[in-house]
Short mmCIF file of the C-alpha atoms (twelve columns), coordinates in Angstrom:
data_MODEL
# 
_entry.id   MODEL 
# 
loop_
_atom_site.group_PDB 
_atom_site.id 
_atom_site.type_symbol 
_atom_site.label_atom_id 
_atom_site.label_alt_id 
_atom_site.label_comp_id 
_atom_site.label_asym_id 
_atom_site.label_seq_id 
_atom_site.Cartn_x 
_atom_site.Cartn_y 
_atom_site.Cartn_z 
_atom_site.pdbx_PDB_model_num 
ATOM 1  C CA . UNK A 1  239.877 257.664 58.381 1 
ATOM 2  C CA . UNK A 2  236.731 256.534 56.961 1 
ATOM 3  C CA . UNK A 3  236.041 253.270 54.399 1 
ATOM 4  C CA . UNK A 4  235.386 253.978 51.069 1 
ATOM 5  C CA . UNK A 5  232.202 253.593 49.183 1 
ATOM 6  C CA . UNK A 6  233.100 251.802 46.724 1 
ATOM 7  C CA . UNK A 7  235.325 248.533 46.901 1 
ATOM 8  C CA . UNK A 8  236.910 246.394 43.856 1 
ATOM 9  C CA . UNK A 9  236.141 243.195 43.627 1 
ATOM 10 C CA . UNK A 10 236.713 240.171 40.677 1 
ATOM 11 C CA . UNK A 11 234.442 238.397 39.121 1 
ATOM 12 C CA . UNK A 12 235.391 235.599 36.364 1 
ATOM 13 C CA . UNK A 13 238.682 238.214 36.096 1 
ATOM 14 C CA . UNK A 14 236.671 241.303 35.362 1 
ATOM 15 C CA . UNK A 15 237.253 243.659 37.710 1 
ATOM 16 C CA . UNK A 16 234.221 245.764 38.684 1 
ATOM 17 C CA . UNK A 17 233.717 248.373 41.557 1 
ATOM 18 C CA . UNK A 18 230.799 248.366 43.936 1 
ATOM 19 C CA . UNK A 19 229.123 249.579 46.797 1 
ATOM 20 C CA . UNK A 20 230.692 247.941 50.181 1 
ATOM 21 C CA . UNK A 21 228.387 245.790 51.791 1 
ATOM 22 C CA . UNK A 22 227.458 244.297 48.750 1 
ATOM 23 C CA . UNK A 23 226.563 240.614 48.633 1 
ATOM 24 C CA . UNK A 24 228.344 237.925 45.905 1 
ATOM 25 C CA . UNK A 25 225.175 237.816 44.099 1 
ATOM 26 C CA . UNK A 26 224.960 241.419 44.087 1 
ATOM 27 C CA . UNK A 27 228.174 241.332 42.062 1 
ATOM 28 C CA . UNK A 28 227.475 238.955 40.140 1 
ATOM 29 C CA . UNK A 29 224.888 240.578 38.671 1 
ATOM 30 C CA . UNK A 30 226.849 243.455 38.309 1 
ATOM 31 C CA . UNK A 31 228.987 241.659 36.120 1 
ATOM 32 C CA . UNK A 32 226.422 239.574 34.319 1 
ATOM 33 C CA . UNK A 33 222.517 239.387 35.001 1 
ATOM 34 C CA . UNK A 34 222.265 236.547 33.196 1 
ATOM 35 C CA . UNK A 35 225.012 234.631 35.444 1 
ATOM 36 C CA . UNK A 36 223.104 235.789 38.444 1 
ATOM 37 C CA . UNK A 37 219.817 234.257 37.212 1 
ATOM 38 C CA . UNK A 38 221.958 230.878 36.479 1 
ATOM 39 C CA . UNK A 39 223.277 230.920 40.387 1 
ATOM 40 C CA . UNK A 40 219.730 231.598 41.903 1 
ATOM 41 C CA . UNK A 41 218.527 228.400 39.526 1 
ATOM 42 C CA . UNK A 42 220.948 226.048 41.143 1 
ATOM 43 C CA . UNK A 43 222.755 225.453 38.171 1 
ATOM 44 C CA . UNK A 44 226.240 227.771 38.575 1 
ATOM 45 C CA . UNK A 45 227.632 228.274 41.792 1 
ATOM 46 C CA . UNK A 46 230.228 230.503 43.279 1 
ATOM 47 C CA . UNK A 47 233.961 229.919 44.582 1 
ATOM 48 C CA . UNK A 48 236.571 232.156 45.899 1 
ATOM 49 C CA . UNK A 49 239.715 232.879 44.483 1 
ATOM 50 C CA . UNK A 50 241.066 228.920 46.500 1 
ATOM 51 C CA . UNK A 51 237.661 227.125 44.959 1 
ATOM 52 C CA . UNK A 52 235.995 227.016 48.096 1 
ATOM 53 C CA . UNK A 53 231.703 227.950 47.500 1 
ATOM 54 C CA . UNK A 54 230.904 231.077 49.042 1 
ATOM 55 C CA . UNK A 55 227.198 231.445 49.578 1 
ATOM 56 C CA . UNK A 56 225.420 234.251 47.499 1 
ATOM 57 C CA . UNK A 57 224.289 236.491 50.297 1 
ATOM 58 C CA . UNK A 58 227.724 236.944 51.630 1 
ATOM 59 C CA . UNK A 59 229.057 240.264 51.665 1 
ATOM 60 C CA . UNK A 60 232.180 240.802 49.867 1 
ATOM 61 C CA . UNK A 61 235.264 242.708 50.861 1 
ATOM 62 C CA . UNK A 62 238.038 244.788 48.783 1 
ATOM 63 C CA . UNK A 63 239.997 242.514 46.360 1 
ATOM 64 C CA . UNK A 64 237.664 239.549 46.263 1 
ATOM 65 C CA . UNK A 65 238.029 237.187 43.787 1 
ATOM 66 C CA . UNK A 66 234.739 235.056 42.386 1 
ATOM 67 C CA . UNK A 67 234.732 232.392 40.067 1 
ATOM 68 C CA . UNK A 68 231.518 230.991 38.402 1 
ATOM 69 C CA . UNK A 69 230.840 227.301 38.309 1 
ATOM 70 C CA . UNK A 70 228.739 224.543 37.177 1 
ATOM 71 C CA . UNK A 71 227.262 223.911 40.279 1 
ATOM 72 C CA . UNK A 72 227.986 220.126 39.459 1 
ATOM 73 C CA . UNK A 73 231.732 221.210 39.938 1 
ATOM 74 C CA . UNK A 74 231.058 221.335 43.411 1 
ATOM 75 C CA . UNK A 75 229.116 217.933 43.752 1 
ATOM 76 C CA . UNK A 76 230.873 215.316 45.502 1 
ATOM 77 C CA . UNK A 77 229.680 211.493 45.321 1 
ATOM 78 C CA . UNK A 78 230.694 210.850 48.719 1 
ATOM 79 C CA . UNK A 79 228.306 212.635 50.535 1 
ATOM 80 C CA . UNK A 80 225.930 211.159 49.015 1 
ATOM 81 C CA . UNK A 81 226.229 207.977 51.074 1 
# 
């Protein structure tokens, strides 16, 4: 059986369906250009569905879930020491 073209994928709770092998920015912009301007500025960031980042060129699998941050979410004091 072969994959299919096309896999679903979440992003802020829209669903959208695209290509496999797409990356997270690739969906992003998918879902909103603007957003995906934002992320390659620095100032939103990406987390999976637990709030862990997930880098932008990652590819993306069936049933992922993305949230969009402000990438000051994700800033922790302590490693700044």
């Amino acid at each position: 059986m072969t994959e299919p073209e096309v896999i679903r994928v979440f992003v802020n709770g829209a669903g959208l369906s695209i290509h496999r092998g797409a990356t997270v920015v690739d969906a992003v912009r998918a879902h909103d250009p603007a957003l995906a301007d934002a992320l390659s500025a620095g100032t939103r960031a990406v987390t999976d569905s637990r709030g862990l980042p997930v880098a932008l060129d990652a590819s993306l699998a069936g049933g992922a879930v993305l949230r969009i941050v402000s990438a000051r979410a994700l800033h922790h004091p302590e490693n700044d020491a």
